[in-house]
C-alpha positions as CSV (number, residue, x, y, z in Angstrom):
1,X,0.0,0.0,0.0
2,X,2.1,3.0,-0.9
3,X,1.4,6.3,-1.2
4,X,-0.4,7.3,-4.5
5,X,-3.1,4.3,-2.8
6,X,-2.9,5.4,0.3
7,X,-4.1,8.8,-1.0
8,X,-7.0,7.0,-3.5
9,X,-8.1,5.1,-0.3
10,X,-8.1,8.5,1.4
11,X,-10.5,10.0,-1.0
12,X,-13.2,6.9,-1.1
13,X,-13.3,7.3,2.9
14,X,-14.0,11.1,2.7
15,X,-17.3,10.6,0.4
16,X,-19.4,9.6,3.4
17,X,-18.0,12.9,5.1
18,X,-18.5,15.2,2.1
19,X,-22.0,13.6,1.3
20,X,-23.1,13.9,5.3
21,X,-21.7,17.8,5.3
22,X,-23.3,18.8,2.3
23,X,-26.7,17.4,2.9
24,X,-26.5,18.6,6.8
25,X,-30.0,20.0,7.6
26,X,-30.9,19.8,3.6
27,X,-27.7,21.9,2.9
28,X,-28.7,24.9,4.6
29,X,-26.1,25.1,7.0
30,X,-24.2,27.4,5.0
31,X,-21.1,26.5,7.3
32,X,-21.6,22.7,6.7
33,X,-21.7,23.6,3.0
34,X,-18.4,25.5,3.1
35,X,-17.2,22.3,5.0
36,X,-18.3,19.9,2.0
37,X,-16.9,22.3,-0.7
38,X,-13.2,21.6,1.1
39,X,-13.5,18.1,1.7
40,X,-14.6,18.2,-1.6
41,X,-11.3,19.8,-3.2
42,X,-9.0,17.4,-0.7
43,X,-10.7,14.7,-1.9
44,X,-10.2,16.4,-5.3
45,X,-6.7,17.0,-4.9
46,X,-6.1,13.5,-3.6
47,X,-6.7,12.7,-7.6
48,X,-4.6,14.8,-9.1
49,X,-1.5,13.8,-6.5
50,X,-1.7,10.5,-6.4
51,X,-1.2,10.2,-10.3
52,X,1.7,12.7,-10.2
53,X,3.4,10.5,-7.2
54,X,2.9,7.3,-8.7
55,X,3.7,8.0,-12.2
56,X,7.1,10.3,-11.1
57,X,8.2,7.5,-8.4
58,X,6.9,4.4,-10.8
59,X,4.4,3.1,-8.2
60,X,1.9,2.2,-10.7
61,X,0.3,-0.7,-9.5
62,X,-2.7,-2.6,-10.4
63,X,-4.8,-1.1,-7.0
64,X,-4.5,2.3,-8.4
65,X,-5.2,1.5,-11.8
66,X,-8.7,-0.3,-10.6
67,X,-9.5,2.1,-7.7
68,X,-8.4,5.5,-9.3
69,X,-10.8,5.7,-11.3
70,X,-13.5,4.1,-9.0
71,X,-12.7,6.6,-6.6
72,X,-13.2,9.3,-8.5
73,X,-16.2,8.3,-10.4
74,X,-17.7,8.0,-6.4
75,X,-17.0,11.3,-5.4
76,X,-18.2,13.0,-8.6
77,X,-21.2,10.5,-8.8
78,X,-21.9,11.3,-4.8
79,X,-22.0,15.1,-5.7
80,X,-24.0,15.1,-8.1
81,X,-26.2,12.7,-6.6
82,X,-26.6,15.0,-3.7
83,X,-27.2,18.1,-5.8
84,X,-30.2,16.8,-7.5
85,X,-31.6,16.4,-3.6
86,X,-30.6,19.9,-3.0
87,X,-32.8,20.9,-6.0
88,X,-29.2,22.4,-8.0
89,X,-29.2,19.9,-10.8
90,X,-31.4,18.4,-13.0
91,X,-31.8,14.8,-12.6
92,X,-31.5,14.2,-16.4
93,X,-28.1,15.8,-16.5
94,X,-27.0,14.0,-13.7
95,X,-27.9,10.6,-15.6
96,X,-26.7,11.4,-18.8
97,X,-22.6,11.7,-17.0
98,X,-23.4,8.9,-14.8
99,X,-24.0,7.0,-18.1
100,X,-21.3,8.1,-19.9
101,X,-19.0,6.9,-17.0
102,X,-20.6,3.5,-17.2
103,X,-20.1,3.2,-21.0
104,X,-16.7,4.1,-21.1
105,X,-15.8,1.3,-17.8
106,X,-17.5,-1.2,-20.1
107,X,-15.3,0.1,-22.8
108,X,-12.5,-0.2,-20.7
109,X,-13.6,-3.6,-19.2
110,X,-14.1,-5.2,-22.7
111,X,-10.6,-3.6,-23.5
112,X,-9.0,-5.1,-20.9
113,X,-9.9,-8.6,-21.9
114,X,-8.4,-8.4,-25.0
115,X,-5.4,-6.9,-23.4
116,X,-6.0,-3.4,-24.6
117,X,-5.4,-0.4,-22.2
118,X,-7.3,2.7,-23.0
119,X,-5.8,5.6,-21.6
120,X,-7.5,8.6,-20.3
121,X,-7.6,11.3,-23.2
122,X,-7.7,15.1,-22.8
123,X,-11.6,15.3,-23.3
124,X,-11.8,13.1,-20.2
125,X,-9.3,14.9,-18.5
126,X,-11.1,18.1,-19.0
127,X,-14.5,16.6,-18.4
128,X,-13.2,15.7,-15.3
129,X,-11.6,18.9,-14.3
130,X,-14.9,20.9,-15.2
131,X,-17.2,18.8,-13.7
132,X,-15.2,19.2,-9.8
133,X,-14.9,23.4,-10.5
134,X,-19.0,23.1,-11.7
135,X,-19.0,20.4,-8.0
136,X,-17.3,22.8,-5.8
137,X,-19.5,26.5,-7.7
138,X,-22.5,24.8,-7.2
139,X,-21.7,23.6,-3.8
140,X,-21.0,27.5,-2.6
141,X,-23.9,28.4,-4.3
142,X,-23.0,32.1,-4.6
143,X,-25.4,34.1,-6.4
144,X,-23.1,36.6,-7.3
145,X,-21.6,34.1,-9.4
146,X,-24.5,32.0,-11.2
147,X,-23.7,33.2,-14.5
148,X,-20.3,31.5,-14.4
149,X,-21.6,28.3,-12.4
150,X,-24.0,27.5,-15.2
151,X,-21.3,27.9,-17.7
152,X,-19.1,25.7,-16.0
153,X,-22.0,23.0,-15.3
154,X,-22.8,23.2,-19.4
155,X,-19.4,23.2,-20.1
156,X,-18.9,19.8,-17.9
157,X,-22.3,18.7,-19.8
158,X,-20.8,19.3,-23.0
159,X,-17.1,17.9,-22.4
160,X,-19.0,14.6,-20.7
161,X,-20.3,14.0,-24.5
162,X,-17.4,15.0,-26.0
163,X,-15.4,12.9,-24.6
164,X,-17.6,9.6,-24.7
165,X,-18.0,10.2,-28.2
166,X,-14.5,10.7,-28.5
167,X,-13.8,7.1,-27.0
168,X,-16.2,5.7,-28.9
169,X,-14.2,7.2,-32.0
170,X,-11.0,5.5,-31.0
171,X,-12.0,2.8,-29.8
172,X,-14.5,0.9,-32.2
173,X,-12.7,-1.7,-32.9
174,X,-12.6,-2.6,-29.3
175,X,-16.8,-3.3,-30.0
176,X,-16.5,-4.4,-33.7
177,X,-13.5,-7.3,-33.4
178,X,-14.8,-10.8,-33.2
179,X,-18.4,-10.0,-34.8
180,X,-19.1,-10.8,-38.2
């Protein structure tokens, strides 16, 4: 268990936190929301560590290649979960990136048996990086800044399709082979 795990395992046991802040008295504890939005970025910042460390120090292993991913798709998944209860997201946005996150794991599960490794692209990266800024906006839910939350939660929207349809682009074959 080193470090770049240690720090994945760290952000799968702060969802129940962040989850129980944010919906604290139906999130209007203003104090408990500012306590979700930075358990929130911790958790996010967990993510963007534990890649650096492994990749820099080679501690790649197979752990943080299933649970990186898993980890993070719980914390965004949780959020947005949460923010359809708190009445600051449609439900049928919430379903369409939950769904895209399911396609491309089966994408990457059906890749994996043929001994294919699909990395994560740029579109994902930025999906990803949209969607926790559009997590942590709508979490402070400052009304002084709506304009630019709604941009941001469009612009995760958008980037979600964009980069499923961007897998699905690259990675055909991975769907196609064997069937005549």
């Amino acid at each position: 268990m080193n470090l770049p795990n240690k720090l994945t395992v760290l952000r799968v046991i702060l969802i129940p936190f962040f989850v129980a802040a944010l919906l604290w008295e139906n999130g209007e504890n203003y104090s408990m929301r500012i306590a979700a939005a930075l358990i929130f970025i911790v958790a996010s910042l967990t993510d963007m560590l534990d890649g650096k460390i492994a990749r820099k120090y080679n501690l790649v292993t197979n752990f943080g290649k299933f649970m990186d991913p898993l980890a993070d798709k719980l914390l965004v998944c949780a959020a947005l979960i949460c923010l359809i209860q708190l009445n600051q997201l449609p439900a049928w946005m919430v379903i369409i990136i939950i769904s895209r996150e399911f396609i491309i794991s089966g994408f990457r599960l059906v890749a994996s048996d043929n001994g294919v490794v699909i990395a994560a692209s740029y579109w994902g990266k930025f999906k990803t990086t949209f969607q926790m800024i559009a997590v942590i906006l709508l979490i402070f839910n400052i009304p002084a800044l709506a304009v630019i939350t709604n941009i941001c939660v469009w612009a995760a929207l958008a980037l979600t399709v964009v980069s499923l349809v961007d897998y699905i682009v690259k990675n055909h074959k991975i769907l196609t082979e064997g069937s005549m």
